[in-house]
Backbone as JSON, one array per atom type, in Angstrom:
{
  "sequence": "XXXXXXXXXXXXXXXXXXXXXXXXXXXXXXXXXXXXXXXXXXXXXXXXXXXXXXXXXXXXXXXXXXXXXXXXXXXXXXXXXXXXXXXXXXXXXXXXXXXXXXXXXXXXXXXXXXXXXXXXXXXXXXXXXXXX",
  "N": [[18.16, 55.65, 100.54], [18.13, 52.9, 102.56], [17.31, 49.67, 101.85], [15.13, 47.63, 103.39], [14.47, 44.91, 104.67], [12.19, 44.03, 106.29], [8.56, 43.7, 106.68], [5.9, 45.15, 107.72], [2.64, 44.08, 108.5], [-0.4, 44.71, 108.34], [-2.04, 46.8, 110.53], [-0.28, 46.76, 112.3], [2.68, 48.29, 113.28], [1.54, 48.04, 116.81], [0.66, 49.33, 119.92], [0.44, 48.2, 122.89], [-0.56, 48.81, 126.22], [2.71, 49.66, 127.81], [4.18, 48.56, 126.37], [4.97, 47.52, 122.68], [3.66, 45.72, 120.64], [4.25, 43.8, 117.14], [4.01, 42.78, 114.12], [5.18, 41.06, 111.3], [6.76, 40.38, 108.02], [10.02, 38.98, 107.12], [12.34, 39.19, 105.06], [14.86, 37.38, 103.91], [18.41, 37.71, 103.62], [20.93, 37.95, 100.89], [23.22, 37.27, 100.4], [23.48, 35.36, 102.79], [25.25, 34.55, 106.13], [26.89, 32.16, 107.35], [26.89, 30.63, 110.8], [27.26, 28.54, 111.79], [29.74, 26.93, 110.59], [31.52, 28.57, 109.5], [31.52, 31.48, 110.95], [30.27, 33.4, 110.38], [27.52, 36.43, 110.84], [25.1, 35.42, 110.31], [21.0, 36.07, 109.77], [20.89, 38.89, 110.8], [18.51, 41.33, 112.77], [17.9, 44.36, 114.09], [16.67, 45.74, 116.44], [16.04, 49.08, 115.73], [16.15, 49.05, 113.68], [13.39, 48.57, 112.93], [12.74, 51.11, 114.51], [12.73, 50.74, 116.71], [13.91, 50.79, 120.87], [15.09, 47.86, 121.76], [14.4, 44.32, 121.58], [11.53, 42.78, 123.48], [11.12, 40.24, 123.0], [10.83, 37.52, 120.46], [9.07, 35.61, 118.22], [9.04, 33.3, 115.66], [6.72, 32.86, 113.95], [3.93, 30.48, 112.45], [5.64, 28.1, 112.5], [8.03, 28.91, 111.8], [8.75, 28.55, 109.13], [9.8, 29.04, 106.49], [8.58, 30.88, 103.51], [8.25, 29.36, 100.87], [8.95, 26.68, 102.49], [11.05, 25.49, 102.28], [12.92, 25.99, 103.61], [13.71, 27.26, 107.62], [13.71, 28.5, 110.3], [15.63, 29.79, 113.19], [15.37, 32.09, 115.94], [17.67, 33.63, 118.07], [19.55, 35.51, 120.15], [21.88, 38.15, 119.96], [25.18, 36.7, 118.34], [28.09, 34.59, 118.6], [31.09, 33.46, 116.95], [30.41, 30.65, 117.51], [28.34, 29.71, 119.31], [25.23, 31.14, 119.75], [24.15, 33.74, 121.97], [22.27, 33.12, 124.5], [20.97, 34.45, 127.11], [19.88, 37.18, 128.36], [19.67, 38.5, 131.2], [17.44, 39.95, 132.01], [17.37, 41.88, 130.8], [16.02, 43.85, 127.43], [16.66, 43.3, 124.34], [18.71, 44.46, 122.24], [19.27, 44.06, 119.35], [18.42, 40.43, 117.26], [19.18, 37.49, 116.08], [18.77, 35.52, 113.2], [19.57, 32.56, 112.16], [19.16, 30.17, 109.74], [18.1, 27.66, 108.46], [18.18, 24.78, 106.66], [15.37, 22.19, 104.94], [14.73, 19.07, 105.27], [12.22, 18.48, 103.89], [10.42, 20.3, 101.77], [8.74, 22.06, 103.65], [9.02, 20.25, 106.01], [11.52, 18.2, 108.73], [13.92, 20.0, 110.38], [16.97, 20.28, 108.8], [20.19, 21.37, 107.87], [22.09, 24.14, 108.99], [22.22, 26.85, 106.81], [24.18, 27.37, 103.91], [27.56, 29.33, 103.92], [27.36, 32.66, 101.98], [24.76, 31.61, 100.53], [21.77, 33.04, 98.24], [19.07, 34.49, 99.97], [16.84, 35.67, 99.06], [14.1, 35.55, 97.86], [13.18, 34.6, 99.89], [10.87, 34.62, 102.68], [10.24, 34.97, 106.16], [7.57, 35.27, 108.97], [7.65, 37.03, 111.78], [6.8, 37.5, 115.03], [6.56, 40.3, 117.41], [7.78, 41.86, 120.44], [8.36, 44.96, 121.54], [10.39, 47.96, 123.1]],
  "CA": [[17.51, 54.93, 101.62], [18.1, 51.13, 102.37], [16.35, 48.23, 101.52], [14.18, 47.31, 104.11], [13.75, 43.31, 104.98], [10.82, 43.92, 107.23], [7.11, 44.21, 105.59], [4.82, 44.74, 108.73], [1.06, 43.69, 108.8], [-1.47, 45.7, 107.79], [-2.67, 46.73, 111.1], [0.83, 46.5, 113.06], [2.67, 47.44, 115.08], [0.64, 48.65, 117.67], [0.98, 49.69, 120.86], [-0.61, 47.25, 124.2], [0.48, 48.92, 127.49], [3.63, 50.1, 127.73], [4.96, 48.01, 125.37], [4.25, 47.87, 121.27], [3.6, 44.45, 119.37], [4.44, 44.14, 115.71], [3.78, 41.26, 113.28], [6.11, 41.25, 110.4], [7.55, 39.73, 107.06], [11.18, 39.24, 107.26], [12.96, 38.7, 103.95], [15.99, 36.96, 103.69], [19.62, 38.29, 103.36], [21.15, 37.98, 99.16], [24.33, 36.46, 100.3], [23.66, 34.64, 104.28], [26.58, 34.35, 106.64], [26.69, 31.08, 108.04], [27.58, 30.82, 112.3], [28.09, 27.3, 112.6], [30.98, 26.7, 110.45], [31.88, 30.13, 108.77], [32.0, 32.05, 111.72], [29.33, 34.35, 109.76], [26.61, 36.82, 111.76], [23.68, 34.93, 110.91], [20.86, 37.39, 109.34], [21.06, 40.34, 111.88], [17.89, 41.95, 113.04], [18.31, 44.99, 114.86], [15.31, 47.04, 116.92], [16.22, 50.35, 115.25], [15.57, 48.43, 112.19], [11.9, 48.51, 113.17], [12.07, 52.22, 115.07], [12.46, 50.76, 118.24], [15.39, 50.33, 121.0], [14.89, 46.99, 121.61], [13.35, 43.64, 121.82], [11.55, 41.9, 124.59], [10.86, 38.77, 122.33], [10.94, 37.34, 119.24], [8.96, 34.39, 117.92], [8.82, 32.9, 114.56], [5.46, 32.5, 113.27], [4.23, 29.29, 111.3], [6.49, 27.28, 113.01], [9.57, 29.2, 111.5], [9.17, 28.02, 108.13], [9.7, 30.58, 104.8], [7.35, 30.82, 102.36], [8.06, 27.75, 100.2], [9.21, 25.69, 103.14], [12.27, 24.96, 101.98], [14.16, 26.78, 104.86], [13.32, 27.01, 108.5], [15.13, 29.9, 111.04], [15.68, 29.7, 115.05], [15.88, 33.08, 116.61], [18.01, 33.91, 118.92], [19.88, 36.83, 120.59], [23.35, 37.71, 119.89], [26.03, 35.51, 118.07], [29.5, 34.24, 118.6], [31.23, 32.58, 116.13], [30.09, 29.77, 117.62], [27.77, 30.06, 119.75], [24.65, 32.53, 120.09], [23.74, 34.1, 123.25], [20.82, 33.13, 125.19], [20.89, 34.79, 128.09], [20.35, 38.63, 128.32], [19.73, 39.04, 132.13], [16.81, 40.57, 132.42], [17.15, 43.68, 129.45], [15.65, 44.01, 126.3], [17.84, 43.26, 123.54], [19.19, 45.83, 120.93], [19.56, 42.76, 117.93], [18.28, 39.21, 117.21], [19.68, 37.03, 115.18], [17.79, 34.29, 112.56], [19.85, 31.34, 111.93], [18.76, 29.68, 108.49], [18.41, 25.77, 107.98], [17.62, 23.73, 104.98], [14.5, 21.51, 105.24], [14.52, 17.8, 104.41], [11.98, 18.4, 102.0], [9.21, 21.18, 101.9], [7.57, 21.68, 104.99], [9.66, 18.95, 106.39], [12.28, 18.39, 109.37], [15.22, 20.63, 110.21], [18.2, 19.76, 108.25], [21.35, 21.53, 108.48], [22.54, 25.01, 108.2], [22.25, 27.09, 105.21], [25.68, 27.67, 103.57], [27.49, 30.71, 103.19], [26.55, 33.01, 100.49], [23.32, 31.48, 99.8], [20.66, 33.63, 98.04], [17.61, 34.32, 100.57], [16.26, 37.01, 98.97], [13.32, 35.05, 97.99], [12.4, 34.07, 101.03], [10.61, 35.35, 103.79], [9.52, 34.4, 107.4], [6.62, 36.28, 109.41], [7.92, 37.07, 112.7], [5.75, 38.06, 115.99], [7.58, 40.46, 118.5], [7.53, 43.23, 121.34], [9.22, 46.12, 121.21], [10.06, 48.63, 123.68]],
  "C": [[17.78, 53.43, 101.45], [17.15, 50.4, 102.25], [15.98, 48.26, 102.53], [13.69, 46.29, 104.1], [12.37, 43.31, 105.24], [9.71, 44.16, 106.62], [6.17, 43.92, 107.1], [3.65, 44.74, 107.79], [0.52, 44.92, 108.7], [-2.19, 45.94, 109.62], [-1.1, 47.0, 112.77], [1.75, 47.66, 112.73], [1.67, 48.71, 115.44], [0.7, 48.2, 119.13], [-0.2, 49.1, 121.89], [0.28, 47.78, 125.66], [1.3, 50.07, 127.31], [4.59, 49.58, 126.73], [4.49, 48.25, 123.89], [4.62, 46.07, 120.79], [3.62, 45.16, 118.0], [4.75, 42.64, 115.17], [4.72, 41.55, 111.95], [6.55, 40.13, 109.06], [8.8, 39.76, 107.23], [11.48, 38.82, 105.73], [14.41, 38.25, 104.04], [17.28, 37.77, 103.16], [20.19, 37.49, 101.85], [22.77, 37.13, 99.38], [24.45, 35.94, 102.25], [25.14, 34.6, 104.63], [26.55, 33.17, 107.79], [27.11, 31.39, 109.34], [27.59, 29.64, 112.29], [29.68, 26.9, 112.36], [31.8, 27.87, 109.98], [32.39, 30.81, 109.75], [31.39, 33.7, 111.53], [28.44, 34.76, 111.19], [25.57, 36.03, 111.63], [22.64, 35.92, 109.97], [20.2, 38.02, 110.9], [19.6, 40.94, 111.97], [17.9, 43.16, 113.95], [17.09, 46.33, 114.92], [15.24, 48.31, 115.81], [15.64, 49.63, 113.78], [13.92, 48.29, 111.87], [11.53, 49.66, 114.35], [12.05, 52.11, 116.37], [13.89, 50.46, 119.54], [15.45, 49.3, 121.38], [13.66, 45.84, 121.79], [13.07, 42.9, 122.9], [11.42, 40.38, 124.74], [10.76, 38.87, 121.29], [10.1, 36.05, 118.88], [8.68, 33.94, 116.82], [7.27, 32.4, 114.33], [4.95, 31.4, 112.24], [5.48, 28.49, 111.7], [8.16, 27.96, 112.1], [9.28, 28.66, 110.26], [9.15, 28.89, 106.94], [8.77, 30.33, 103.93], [7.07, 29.47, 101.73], [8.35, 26.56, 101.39], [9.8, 25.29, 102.86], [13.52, 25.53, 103.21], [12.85, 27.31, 106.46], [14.29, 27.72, 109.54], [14.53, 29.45, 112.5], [16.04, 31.47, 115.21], [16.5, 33.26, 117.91], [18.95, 35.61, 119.01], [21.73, 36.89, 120.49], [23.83, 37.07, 118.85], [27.41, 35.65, 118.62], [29.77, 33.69, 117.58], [31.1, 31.13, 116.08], [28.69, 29.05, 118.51], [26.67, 31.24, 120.2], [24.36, 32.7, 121.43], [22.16, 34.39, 123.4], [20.21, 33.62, 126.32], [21.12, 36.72, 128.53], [20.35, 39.14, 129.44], [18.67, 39.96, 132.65], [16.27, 42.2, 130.88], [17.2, 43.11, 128.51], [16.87, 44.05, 124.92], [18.0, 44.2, 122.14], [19.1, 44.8, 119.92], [19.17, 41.54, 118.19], [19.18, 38.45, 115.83], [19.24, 35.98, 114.38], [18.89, 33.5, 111.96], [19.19, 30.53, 111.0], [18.8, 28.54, 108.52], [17.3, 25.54, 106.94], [16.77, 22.63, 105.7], [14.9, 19.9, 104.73], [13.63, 17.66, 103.49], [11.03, 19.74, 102.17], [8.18, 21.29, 102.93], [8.08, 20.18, 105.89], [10.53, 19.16, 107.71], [13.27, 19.11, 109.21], [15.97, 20.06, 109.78], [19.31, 20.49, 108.79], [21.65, 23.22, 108.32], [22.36, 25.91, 106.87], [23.93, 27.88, 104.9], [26.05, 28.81, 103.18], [27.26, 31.09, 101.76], [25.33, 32.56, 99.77], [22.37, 32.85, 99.7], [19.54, 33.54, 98.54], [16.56, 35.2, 100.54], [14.86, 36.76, 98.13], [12.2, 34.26, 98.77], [12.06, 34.89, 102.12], [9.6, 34.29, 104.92], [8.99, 35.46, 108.42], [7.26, 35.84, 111.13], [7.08, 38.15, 113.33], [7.22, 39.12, 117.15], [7.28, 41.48, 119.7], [8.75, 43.62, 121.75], [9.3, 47.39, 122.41], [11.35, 50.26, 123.48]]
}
């Protein structure tokens, strides 16, 4: 069986509607793949990865910042090697993608990127989402 990033909430997910919320730990990928200059995925989230076929949102929790606050993620949908895709048209997206940056200091402004192969397997960021 694989590893498993995700650590839901005691209490999560759970089902509002027709839809299902789910609160979550994410843990960091052991060797990152940069997308600005690399041409890396990014770390990959993908519905099925949480049982579901996709998402209708994503939002970083705690302003996006990882545990120690030394790193700070944007979600979005998609990547390119240069560009991620923001625009799904209306449908629920099969994958997100978390984009990694280095803090200016702890709990501090976005800095830049995190470089390939960095170790993020110490870190984790609590992400909010709905699932359908």
């Amino acid at each position: 069986m694989a590893n498993n990033p995700n650590t839901p909430l005691l209490g999560y997910p759970q089902a509002v509607g027709a839809k299902v919320q789910d609160i979550f730990d994410h843990t960091g990928p052991t060797s990152y793949a940069n997308i600005g200059t690399s041409g890396g995925a990014g770390d990959v989230i993908n519905a099925t990865d949480l049982s579901y076929g996709g998402f209708d949102t994503v939002h970083p929790v705690f302003g996006g910042y990882s545990n120690s606050g030394n790193y700070i993620i944007k979600v979005v949908t998609g990547h390119t090697t240069t560009t991620p895709t923001l625009s799904l048209g209306g449908l629920a997206s099969p994958a997100v993608t978390l984009i990694w940056y280095t803090t200016s200091a702890a709990f501090g402004a976005i800095s830049t990127e995190v470089t390939n192969a960095t170790n993020l397997s110490a870190e984790s960021v609590r992400l909010e989402c709905w699932l359908v």
